[in-house]
C-alpha positions in Angstrom: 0.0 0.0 0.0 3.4 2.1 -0.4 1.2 4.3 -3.2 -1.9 5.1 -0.5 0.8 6.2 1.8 2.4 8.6 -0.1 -0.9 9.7 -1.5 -1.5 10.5 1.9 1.5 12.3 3.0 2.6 13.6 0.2 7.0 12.1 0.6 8.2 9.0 1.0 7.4 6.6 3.5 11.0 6.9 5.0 10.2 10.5 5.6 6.9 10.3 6.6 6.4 12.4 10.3 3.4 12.2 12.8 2.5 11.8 16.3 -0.2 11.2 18.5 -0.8 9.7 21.9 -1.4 7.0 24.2 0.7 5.4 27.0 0.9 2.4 28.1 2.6 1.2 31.3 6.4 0.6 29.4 6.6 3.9 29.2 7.3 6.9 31.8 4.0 7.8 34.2 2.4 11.1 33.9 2.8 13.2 36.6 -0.8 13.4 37.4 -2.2 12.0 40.3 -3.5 8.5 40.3 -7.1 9.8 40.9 -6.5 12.2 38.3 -8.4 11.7 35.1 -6.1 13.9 32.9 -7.0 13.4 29.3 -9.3 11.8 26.8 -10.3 8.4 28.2 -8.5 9.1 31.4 -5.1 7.6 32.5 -2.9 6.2 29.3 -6.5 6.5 27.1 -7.6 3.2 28.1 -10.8 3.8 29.3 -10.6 2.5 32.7 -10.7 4.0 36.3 -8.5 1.7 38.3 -9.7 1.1 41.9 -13.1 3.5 41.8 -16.5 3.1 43.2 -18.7 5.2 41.0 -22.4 4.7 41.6 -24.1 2.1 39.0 -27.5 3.9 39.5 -28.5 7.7 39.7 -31.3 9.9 38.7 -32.4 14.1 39.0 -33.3 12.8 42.6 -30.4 10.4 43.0 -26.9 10.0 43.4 -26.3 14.1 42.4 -23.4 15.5 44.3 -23.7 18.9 42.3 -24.9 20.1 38.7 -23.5 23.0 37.1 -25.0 24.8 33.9 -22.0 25.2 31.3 -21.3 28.6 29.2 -22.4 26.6 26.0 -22.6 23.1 24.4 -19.4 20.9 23.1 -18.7 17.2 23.0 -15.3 17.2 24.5 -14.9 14.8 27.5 -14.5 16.7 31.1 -11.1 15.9 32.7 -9.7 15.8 36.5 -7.0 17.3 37.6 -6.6 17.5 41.0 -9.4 19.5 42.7 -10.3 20.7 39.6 -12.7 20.0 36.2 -11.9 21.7 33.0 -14.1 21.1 29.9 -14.7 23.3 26.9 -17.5 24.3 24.9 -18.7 27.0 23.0 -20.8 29.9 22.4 -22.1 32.7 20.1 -21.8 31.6 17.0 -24.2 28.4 16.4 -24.9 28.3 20.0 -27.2 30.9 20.0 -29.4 32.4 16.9 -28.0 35.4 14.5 -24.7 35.4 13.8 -22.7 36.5 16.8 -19.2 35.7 17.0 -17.8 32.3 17.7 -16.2 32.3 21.1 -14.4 28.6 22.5 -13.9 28.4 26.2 -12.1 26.5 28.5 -14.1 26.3 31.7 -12.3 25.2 35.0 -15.1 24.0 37.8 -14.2 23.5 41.3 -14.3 19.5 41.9 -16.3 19.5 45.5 -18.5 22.1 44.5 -19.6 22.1 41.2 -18.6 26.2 41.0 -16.8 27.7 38.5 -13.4 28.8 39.3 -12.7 30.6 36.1 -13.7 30.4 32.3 -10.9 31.8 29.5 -11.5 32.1 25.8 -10.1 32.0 22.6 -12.2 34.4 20.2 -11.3 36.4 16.6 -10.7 32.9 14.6 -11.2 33.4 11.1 -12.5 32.4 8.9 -15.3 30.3 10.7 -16.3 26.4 9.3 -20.1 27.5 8.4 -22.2 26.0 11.2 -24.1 23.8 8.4 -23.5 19.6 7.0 -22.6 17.5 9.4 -20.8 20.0 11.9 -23.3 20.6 14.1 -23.2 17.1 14.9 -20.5 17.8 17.4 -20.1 21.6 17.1 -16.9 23.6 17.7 -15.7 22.4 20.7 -15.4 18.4 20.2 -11.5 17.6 21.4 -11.1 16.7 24.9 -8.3 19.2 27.1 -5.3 17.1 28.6 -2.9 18.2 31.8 0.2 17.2 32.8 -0.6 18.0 36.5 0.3 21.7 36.3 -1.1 23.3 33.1 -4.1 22.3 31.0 -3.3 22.1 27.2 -6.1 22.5 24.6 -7.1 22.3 20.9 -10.0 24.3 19.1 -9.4 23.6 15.5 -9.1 26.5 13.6 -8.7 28.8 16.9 -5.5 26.9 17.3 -4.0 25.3 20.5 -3.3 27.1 23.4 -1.8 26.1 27.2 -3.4 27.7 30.5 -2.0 27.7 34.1 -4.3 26.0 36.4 -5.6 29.2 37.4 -6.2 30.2 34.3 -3.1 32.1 32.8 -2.6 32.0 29.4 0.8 30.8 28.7 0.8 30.7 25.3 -1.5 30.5 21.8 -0.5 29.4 18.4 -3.0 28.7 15.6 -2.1 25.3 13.5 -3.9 26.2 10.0 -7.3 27.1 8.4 -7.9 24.5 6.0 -11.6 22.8 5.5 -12.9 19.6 5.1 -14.8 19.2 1.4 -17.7 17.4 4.0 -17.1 20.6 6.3 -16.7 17.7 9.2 -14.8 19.5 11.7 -11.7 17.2 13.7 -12.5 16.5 16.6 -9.1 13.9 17.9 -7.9 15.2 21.5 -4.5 16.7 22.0 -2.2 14.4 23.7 1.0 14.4 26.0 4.9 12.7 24.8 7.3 13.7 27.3 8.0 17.4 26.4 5.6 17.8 23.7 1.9 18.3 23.6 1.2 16.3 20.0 -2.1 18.1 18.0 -4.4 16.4 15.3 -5.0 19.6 13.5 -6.3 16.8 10.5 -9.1 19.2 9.1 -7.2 22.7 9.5 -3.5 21.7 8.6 -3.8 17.9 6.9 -1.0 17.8 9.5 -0.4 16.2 13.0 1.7 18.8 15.0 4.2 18.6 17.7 4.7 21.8 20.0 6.7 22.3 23.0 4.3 22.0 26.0 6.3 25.1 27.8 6.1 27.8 24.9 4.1 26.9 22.3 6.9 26.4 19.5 6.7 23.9 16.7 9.1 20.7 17.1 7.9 18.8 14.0 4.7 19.0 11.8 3.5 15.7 9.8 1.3 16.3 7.0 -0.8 14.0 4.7 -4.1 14.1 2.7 -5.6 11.7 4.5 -5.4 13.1 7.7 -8.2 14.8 7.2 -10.6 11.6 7.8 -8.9 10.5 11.1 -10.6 11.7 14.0 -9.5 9.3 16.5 -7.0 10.0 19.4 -3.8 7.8 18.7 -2.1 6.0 21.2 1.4 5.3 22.1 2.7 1.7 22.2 5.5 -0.4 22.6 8.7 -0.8 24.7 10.4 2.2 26.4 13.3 1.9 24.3 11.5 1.8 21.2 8.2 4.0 21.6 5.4 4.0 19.2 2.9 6.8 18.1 0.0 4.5 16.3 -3.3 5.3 14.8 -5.4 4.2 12.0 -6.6 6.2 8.8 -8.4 4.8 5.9 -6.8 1.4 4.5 -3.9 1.5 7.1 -2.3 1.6 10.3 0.8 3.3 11.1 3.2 3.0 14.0 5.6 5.9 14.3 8.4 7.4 16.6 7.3 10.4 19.1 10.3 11.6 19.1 10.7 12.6 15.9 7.5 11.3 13.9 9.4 9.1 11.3 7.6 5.5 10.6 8.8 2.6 12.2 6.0 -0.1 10.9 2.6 -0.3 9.0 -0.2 -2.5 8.5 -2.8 -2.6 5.8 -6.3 -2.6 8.2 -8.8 -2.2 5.0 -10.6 0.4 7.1 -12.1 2.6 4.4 -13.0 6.2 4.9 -13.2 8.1 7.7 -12.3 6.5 11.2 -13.6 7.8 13.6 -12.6 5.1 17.1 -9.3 5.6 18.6 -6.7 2.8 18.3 -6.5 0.3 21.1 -3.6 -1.3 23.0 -2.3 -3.4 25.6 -0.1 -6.5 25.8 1.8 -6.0 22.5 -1.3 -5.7 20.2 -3.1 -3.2 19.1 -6.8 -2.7 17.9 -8.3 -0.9 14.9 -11.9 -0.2 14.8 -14.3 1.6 12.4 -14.5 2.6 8.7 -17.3 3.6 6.3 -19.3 2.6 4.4 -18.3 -0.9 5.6 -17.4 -1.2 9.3 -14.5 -3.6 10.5 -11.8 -4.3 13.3 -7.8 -5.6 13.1 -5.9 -6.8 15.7 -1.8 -6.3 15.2 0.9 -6.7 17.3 3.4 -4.0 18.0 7.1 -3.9 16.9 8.9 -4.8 13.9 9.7 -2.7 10.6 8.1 -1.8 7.8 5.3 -3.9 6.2 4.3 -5.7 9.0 0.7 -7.1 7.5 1.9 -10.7 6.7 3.8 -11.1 10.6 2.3 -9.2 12.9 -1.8 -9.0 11.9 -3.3 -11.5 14.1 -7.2 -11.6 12.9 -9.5 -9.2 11.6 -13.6 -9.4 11.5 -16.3 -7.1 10.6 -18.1 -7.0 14.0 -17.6 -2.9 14.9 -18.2 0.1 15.5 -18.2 3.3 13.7 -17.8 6.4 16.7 -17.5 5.3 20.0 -13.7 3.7 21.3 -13.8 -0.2 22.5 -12.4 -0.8 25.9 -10.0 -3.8 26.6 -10.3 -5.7 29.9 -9.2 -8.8 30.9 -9.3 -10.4 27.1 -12.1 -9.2 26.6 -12.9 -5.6 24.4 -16.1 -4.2 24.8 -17.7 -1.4 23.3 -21.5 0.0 22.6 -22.0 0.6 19.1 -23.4 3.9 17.3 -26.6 2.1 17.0 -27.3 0.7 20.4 -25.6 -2.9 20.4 -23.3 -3.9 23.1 -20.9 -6.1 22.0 -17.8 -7.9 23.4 -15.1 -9.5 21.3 -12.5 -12.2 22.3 -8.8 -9.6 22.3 -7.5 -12.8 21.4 -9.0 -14.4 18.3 -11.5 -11.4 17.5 -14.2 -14.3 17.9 -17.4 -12.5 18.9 -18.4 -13.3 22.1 -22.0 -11.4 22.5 -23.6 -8.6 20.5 -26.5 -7.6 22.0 -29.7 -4.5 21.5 -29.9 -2.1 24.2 -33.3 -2.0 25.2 -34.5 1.7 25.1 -31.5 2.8 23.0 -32.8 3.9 19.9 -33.2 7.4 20.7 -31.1 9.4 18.5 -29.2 12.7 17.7 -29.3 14.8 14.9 -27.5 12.6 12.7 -29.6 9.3 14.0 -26.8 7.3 15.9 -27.7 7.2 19.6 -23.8 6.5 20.6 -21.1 9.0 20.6 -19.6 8.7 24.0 -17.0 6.0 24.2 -17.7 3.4 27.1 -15.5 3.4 30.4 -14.7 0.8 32.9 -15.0 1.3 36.5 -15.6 -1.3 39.2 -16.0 -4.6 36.7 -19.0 -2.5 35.1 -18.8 -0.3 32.0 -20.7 3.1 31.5 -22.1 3.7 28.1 -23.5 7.6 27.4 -26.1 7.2 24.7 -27.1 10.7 23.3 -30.6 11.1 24.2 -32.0 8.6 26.2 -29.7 8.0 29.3 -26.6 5.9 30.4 -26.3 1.6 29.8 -24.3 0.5 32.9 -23.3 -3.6 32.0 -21.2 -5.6 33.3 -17.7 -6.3 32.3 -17.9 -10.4 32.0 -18.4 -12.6 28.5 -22.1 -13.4 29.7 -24.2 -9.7 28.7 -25.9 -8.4 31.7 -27.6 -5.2 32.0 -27.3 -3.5 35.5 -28.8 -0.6 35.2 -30.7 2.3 32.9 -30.1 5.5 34.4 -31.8 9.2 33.2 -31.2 12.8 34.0 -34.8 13.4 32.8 -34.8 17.1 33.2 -32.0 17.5 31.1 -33.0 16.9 26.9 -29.8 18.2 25.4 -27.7 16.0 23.9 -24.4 14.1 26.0 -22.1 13.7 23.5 -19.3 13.8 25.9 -17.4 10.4 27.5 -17.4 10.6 31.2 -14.7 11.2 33.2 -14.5 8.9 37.0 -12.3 9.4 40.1 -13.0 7.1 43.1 -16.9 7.3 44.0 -17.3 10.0 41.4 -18.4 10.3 37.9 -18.3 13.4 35.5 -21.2 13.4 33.0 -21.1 16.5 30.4 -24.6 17.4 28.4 -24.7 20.0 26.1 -26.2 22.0 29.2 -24.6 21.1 32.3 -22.0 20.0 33.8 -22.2 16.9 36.4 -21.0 15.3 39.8 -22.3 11.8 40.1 -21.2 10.4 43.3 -21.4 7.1 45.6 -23.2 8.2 48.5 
């Protein structure tokens, strides 16, 4: 697939250079605290919440610790750093009617209160993607902030990236490009955190994946390709410590890169066509590719090796998947609730499907008519799945399918887009309203 990649990037494979995140435990900690939940799909982007308690059942009467109305709507994920919550949304501009300006926030809510400590924004982008298509699906503020434990780094497409103190400071601003989708799609991939750098999916606005140092703000290396502009998934990093790897999946292929510098070490043919929307998964040498359109699939692939790796290293590949929401892998096992309301659990091992099963109750849809967008987190051998409009699927985490509970905020019908965020007896739900505190009592 050597002419798809450099249709893609535009040079040769040799000199091909991107990044992206994920860590896994080979590789140096964060400096966050373990409660912390400090970036899309919490600690390393797996999508678990070692050692918490959240409560499995909750209601507007129920389970509530606090509930805070947000400045405007967004799908980004809330984060937890330290006493802390940032999320980010928007407002003016497709928020509200007429055409005010666009404004994207960062909002920073106090963590045993529910009150906001401060709000900053980042206004005067232009121009604007038109708020039309398949945008407002997700809006303008759809990637999740990360933190290193003592500033909170952010994305906001074509209003660039920016880093704020954790009491708000603005440390520094640099916009990454203003190119458009043709399908005015909007990214949407999280920002993610490699030792020094702070690595950005600017796929829509720069084709590019960028590199910046997390202090000032200054450009280390920038990675551009064609078809970045139909990856919208967060990648991961994989691998041993001594030989890291940046991975994610774009149509037809997965790459494997180095951090550092954002050359390719490996690749694998995935036949994933079109957008991708999932991010990669990984753990225990493989790693997981999941979505494509129009026909969905998943690939399995273990990490390591050099160059065309599809012959050695792909270990099975079926077509049970999903198109938006990221799978979770526990104990063998990945699990996942589908855009359209299935749960379903595959064997990590074989791919083998191990159940795939209706959610009762979950057809309610969004705009676009697929009632999952939230990716599915573990906690406490259950996992939490956000459908859009009609409430959270709590199942448990075992190979026989068993629903434990169906929990509604009833007085709130705006869309939750977002994936939650959990910390010990706490979990973060974000609607296109509010901002909550869900907590064990």
């Amino acid at each position: 697939m050597k002419t798809i990649r450099r249709a893609v990037t535009g040079i040769s494979p040799g000199r091909f250079m991107v990044g992206c995140f994920l860590l896994l435990v080979t590789l140096p900690p964060m400096h966050a605290a373990e409660a912390d939940w400090p970036r899309f799909r919490g600690p390393n982007g797996a999508g678990i919440a070692a050692g918490a308690q959240p409560p499995t059942t909750w209601s507007d009467m129920q389970n509530v610790k606090w509930k805070t109305e947000l400045p405007g709507p967004g799908t980004s994920s809330p984060i937890l750093v330290g006493d802390r919550v940032f999320v980010t949304c928007w407002t003016g501009y497709g928020a509200t009617k007429g055409k005010s300006a666009l404004t994207r926030e960062l909002v920073c809510v106090d963590r045993a209160s529910g009150k906001v400590k401060w709000a900053k924004s980042v206004t005067g982008e232009a121009p604007v993607d038109q708020y039309e298509g398949y945008l407002p699906e997700h809006g303008y503020a759809s990637h999740t902030p990360t933190s290193d434990g003592n500033a909170v780094f952010v994305y906001f497409g074509r209003g660039g990236a920016a880093a704020f103190d954790l009491d708000g400071q603005q440390l520094w601003h640099v916009k990454l490009g203003n190119s458009a989708n043709q399908k005015n799609w909007g990214s949407a991939a999280s920002p993610v955190l490699y030792k020094d750098t702070v690595i950005i999916t600017a796929s829509e606005e720069a084709h590019a994946i960028v590199a910046l140092d997390k202090r000032t703000g200054k450009e280390v290396w920038r990675a551009p390709g064609s078809a970045l502009e139909y990856v919208f998934g967060t990648p991961v990093l994989a691998g041993a410590s001594a030989q890291p790897e940046l991975i994610f999946s774009l149509p037809e292929e997965l790459w494997a890169l180095n951090p550092d510098t954002g050359k390719l070490r490996w690749f694998a043919t995935s036949n994933l066509p079109g957008n991708i929307a999932p991010s990669v998964v990984a753990g225990d040498g493989v790693v997981f590719a999941f979505g494509g359109f129009p026909q969905l699939g998943a690939v399995a692939v273990r990490t390591g090796g050099k160059g065309d790796v599809t012959g050695t290293h792909q270990l099975w590949r079926t077509r049970d998947s999903t198109y938006v929401p990221t799978p979770v892998l526990h104990e063998g096992r990945l699990y996942v609730v589908t855009d359209q309301g299935f749960a379903l659990c595959l064997d990590a091992k074989s791919g083998e499907l191990v159940f795939k099963e209706r959610l009762p109750g979950a057809s309610a849809t969004g705009r676009g008519g697929k009632p999952f967008y939230a990716s599915a987190v573990l906690a406490n051998g259950h996992f939490y799945a956000v459908s859009r409009r009609n409430g959270t699927f709590v199942i448990e985490a075992k190979p026989q399918f068993k629903l434990v509970a169906h929990n509604s905020l009833a007085s709130d019908t705006t869309q939750f887009n977002a994936t939650p965020a959990v910390s010990g007896k706490e979990l973060f739900l974000r609607s296109d309203k509010f901002l909550y505190c869900l907590a064990t009592q």
